[in-house]
C-alpha positions as CSV (number, residue, x, y, z in Angstrom):
1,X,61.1,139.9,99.9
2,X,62.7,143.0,99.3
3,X,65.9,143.8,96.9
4,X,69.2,143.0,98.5
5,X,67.1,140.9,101.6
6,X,67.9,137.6,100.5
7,X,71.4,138.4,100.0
8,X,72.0,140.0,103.3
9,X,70.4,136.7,104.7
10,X,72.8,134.5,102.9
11,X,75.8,136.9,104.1
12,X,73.9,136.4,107.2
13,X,74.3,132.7,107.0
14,X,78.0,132.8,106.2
15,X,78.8,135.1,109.2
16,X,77.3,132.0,111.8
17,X,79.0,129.6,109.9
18,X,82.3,131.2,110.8
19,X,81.3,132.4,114.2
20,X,79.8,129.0,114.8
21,X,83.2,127.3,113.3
22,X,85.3,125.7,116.3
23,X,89.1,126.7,116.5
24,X,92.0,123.5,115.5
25,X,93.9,122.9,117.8
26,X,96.8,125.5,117.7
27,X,95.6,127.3,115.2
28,X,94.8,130.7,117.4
29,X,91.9,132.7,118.1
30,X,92.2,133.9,113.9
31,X,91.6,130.2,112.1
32,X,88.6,128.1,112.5
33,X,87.6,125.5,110.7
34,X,84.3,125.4,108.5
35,X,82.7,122.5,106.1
36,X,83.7,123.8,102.6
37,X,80.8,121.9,101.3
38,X,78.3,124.5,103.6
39,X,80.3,127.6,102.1
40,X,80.3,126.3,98.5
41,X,76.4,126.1,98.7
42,X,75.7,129.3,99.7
43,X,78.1,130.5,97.7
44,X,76.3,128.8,94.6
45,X,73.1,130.1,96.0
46,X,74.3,133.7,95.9
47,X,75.4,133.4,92.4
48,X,71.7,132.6,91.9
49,X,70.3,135.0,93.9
50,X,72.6,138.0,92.7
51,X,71.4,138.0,88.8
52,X,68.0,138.2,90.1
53,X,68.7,140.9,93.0
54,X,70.6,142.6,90.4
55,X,67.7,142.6,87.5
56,X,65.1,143.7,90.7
57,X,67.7,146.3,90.9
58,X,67.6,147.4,87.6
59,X,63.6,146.8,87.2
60,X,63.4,149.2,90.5
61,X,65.9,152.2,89.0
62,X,64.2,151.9,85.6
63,X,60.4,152.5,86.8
64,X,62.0,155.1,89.3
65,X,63.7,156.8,86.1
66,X,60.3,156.1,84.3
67,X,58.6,157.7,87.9
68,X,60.9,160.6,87.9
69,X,60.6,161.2,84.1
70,X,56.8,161.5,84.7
71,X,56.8,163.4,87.3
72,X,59.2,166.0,85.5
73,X,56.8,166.0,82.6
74,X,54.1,167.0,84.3
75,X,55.8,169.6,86.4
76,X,56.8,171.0,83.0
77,X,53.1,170.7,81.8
78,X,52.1,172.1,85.1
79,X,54.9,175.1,84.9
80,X,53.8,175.6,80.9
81,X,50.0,176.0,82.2
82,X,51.0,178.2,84.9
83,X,53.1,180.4,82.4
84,X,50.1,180.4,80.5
85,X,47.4,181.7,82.9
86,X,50.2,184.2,83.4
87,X,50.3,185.3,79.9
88,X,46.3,185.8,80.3
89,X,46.4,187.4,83.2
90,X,48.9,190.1,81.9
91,X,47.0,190.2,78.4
92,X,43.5,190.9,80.8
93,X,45.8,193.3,82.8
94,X,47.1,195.1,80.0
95,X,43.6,195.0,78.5
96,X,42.0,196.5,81.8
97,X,45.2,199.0,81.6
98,X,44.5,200.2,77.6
99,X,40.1,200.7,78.7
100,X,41.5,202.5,81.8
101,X,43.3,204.7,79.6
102,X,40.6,205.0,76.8
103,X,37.9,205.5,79.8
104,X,40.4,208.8,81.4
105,X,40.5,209.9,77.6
106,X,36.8,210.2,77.4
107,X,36.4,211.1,80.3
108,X,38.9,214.6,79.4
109,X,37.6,214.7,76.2
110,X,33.8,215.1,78.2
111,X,35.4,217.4,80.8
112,X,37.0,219.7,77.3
113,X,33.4,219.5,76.0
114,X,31.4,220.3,78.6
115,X,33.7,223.4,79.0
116,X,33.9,224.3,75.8
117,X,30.0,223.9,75.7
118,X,29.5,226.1,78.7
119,X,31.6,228.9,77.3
120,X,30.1,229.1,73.9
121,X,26.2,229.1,75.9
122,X,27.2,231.5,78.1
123,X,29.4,234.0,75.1
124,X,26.2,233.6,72.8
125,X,23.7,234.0,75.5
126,X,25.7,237.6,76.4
127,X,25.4,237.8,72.6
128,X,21.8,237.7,72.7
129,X,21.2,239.6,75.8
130,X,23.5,242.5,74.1
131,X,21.6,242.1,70.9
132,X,18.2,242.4,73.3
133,X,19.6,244.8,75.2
134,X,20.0,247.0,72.6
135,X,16.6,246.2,70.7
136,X,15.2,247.1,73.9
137,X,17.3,250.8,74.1
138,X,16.1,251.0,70.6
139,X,12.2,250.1,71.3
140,X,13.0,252.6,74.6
141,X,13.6,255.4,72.3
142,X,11.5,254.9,69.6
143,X,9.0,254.9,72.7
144,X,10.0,258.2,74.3
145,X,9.8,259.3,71.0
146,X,6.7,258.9,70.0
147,X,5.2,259.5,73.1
148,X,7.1,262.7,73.2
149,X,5.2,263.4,69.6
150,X,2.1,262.0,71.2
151,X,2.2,264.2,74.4
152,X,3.4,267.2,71.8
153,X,0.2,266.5,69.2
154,X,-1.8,266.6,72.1
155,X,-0.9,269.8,73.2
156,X,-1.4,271.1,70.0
157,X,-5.0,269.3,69.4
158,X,-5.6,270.7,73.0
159,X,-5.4,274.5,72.3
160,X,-7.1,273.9,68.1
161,X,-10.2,271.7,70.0
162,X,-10.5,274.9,72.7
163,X,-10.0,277.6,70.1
164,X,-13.2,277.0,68.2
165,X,-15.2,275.8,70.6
C-alpha cells in the first residue's frame, strides 16, 4: 500500500459512517447520529496508522534527498569531466595553433632562404661569367696578338726563304 492510502481509506470509512448515519428525530438535515464506539476505533486506528505513514513519509523524502544528492553529484562529476575534455581540447587547439604558427615561420624563413639563395647564385654566377668574360677578351687579344706576330713573322720568313733561294 502506498503512503497516505490507508489513511485516505480510514477518512474514507469515517465519511460513510456519517453519510450512512440516520437523522433524530428533529434534529434537521445537519445532525445525525453515529455509534461513538465505530468513530473511536478508527480514530485509534489512525493514531496507529499515522506514525507509520508519517515514518514511510520521512523514509520516502530521505532516499529522494539521498536520490537527488546523487544525482547532483554526478552531474557535478559529469560537468567536472566535461570541463575537463574542454580544457584538453583547448590545450590540443592551442597546441595545433602554436605548430601552425611555427609551420608559417618555417615556411617564411624557407621562402627568405630560397630568395636569398637565388640572388647570391645568380650575383656570383654574373660574377663568374664577368670574370670569364673578361678572361676570354683577354685570351681574345692575346690571340689577335700573336697571330698578328705570327701572320707578321711570316711575312717576313716569306721574303728571307725567297731571297736566297
Amino acid at each position: 500500500m502506498e503512503p497516505g492510502e490507508e489513511i485516505q481509506a480510514l477518512v474514507d470509512e469515517l465519511e460513510q459512517i456519517v453519510a450512512d448515519a440516520k437523522s433524530p428525530f428533529g434534529g434537521g438535515m445537519h445532525r445525525k447520529v453515529v455509534d461513538e464506539q465505530e468513530i473511536y476505533a478508527i480514530l485509534d486506528e489512525m493514531r496507529d496508522v499515522f506514525p507509520r505513514e508519517f515514518a514511510d513519509a520521512r523514509r520516502i523524502i530521505r532516499e529522494e534527498g539521498e536520490m537527488l544528492d546523487r544525482a547532483q553529484r554526478q552531474a557535478d562529476s559529469v560537468i567536472a569531466d566535461a570541463q575537463q575534455q574542454a580544457m584538453v581540447i583547448a590545450g590540443d587547439q592551442e597546441i595545433v595553433r602554436i605548430a601552425q604558427q611555427q609551420a608559417d615561420n618555417i615556411r617564411d624563413a624557407a621562402q627568405q632562404y630560397e630568395r636569398d639563395t637565388r640572388y647570391n647564385a645568380e650575383e656570383y654566377a654574373d660574377t663568374v661569367l664577368a670574370h670569364l668574360e673578361d678572361t676570354l677578351r683577354s685570351m681574345t687579344g692575346t690571340v689577335t696578338r700573336v697571330r698578328q706576330t705570327l701572320n707578321e713573322n711570316s711575312g717576313v720568313n716569306n721574303q728571307s726563304n725567297s731571297v736566297s733561294w
